[in-house]
Steps between C-alpha positions, in 0.01 A plus 500: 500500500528140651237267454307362807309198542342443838382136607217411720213349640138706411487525862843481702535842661894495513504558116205727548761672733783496191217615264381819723865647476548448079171653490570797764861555291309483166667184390348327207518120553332181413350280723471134503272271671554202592334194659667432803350135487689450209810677520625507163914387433602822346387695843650249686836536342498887591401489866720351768223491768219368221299780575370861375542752463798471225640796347647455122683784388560526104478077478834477659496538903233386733454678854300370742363553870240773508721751709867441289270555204332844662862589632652443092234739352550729734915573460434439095140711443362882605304596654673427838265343695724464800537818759817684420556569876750232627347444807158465339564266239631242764222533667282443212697226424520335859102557454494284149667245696258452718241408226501121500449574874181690463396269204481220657347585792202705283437230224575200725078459554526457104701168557316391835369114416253524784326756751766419773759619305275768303463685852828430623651698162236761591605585827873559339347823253475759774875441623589559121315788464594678784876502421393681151240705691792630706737506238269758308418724819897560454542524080153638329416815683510696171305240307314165466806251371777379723725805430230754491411603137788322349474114356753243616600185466346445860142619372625222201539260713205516738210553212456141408448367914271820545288407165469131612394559883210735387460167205472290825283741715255466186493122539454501882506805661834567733409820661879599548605815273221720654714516833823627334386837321817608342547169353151458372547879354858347329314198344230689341716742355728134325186384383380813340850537320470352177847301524378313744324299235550255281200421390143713562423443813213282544631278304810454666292415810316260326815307407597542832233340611480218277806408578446477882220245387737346296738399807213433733569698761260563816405832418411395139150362601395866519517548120235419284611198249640627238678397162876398670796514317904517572600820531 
């Protein structure tokens, strides 16, 4: 059996992303955390782009990019996690495309540095959401995850985003995922699955939220000061 070390930040939720399929494949594997403040030389050496997540397989190759490192577990490791239909699987996989898409337009109030810019990200969520709403009007009619009652590498790849805009909605209420019922029903049923986690989940949120006090952004004067460190 190969050996797998994943490397991260606590809180960056494209290795969350790589972590959620090991877990849903039953892959044991360490993590590593690292300060990414303080990148350390070894990591640096490993990862072209100088960011996580990083992949090392038995201490000899390093993979990295959340979606080549979903795409490797899932020719190398059962269960198959991808639909064996043809036709489906591209269209899960035109759908895990279109993740740093719907990231960044649902976490973008997260990086806002005032309320200009806090409201203009805002108005960006229900755009977002509809294209998933849709998308699951057309995929889940026999169950609550993108396929139905099947994980994929799409519900993979959308759990993190989900997790943090109900993070943010905490902080300042966003009103959004209320409108879009099949996608609200899809992100309760990621965050009740336990590979969704990485750590228990209230304290995951409150390293998510010291971190958005650690880089100052608008919406971070709605959390009560706190003990802040790098995450």
């Amino acid at each position: 059996m190969a050996k797998y070390l994943l490397v991260s930040f606590k809180t960056c939720p494209w290795v969350q992303r790589a972590a959620i399929v090991l877990r849903e494949k039953n892959v044991a594997f360490e993590f590593r955390h690292i300060d990414p403040d303080n990148r350390p030389d070894w990591f640096l050496a490993i990862s072209p782009h100088k960011k996580v997540p990083v992949l090392r397989i038995d201490d000899t190759v390093s993979l990295f990019e959340s979606n080549a490192i979903a795409e490797y577990l899932e020719e190398t490791i059962a269960p198959r996690l991808h639909p064996e239909d043809p036709v489906q699987r591209a269209v899960n996989r035109a759908w895990t495309d279109y993740v740093p898409t719907f990231a960044g337009s649902v976490t973008a109030t997260g990086y806002a540095a005032d309320e200009s810019a806090y409201k203009a990200a805002a108005e960006k969520i229900p755009a977002a959401f509809g294209q998933l709403e849709r998308a699951l009007e057309k995929q889940s009619a026999a169950g609550p995850l993108f396929n139905g009652a099947k994980y994929s590498l799409v519900d993979a790849g959308y759990a993190p985003f989900l997790q943090r805009y109900f993070f943010l909605d905490r902080v300042k209420p966003l009103g959004v995922i209320d409108k879009f019922p099949r996608l609200k029903a899809w992100a309760q049923a990621l965050m009740k699955r336990p590979s969704t986690h990485s750590f228990p989940e209230a304290e995951f949120e409150a390293l998510y939220r010291a971190n958005l006090k650690r880089r100052k952004v608008w919406v971070s004067q709605f959390i009560p000061d706190v003990a802040v460190a790098a995450e």
